[in-house]
C-alpha positions in Angstrom: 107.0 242.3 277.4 110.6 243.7 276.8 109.6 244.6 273.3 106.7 246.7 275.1 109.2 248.6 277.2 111.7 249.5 274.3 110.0 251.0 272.6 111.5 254.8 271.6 107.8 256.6 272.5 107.5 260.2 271.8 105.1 262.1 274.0 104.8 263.9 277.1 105.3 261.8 280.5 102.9 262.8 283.4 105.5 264.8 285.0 106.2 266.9 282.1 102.1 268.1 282.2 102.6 268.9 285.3 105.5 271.0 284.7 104.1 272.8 281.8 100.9 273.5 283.6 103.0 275.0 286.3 104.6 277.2 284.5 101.2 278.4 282.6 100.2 279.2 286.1 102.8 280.9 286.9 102.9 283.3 283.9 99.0 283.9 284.3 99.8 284.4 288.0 101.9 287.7 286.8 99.9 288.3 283.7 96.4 289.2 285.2 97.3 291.6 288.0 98.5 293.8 285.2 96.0 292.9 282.6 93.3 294.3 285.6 95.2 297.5 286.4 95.6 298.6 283.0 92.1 297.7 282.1 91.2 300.4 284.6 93.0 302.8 283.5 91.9 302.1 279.8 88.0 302.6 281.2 89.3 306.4 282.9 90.7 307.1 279.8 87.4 306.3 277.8 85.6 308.2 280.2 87.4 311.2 279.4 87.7 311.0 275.6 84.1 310.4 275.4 83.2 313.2 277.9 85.7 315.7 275.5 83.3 314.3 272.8 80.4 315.4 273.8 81.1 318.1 275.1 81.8 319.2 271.7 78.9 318.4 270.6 77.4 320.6 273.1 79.5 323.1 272.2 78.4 322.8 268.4 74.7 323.1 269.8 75.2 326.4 272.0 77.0 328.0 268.4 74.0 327.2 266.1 71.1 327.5 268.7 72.6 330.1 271.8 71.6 328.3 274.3 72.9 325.2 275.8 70.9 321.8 276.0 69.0 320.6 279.2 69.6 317.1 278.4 71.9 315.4 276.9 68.8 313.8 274.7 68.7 317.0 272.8 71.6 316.0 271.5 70.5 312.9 269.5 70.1 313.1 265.6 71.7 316.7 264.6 74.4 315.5 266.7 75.3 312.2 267.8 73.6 308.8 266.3 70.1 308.3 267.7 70.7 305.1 269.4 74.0 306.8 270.9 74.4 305.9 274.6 75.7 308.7 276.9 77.8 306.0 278.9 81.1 305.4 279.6 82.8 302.3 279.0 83.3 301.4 282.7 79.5 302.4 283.2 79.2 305.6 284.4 76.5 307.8 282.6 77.3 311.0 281.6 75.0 314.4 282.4 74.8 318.2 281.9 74.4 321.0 284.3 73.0 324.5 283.6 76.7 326.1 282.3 76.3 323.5 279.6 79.5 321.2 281.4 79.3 317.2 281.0 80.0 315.3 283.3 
């Protein structure tokens, strides 16, 4: 039984778990706040680039046909993919009024 207890183990005691699993905590306790407010901001700022985009494109099609497009569909194939998506990464879905603005 001695023998048993003299042993030199190496490995983590109980304790120690729960100390490093404490501290994971912790650190993803301060970690994911940020991680959720940037993330936002990261979606606004994809909103806008792809918004600039397009509008460029619409631009490109008021130069070559003088008039602007009354969807955004008449955009597809001259210029932007066909199975391009007019929405933002955080979901929003982008339109066009009369004066040839995206939204």
């Amino acid at each position: 039984m001695n023998k048993f207890f003299n042993q030199n183990e190496k490995g983590f005691t109980l304790i120690e778990m729960m100390i490093v699993l404490l501290v994971i905590t912790i650190i993803l306790l301060v970690a994911l706040p940020n991680v959720t407010k940037h993330s936002s901001s990261i979606n606004e700022k994809g909103c806008e680039a792809m918004t600039q985009m397009v509008q460029g494109q619409v631009q490109a099609y008021y130069m070559e046909k003088k008039k602007y497009p009354e969807t955004l569909e008449e955009l597809k194939g001259d210029y932007v993919n066909q199975d391009f998506e007019f929405k933002c990464p955080n979901g929003v879905t982008l339109s066009i009024d009369e004066n040839g603005i995206v939204n």
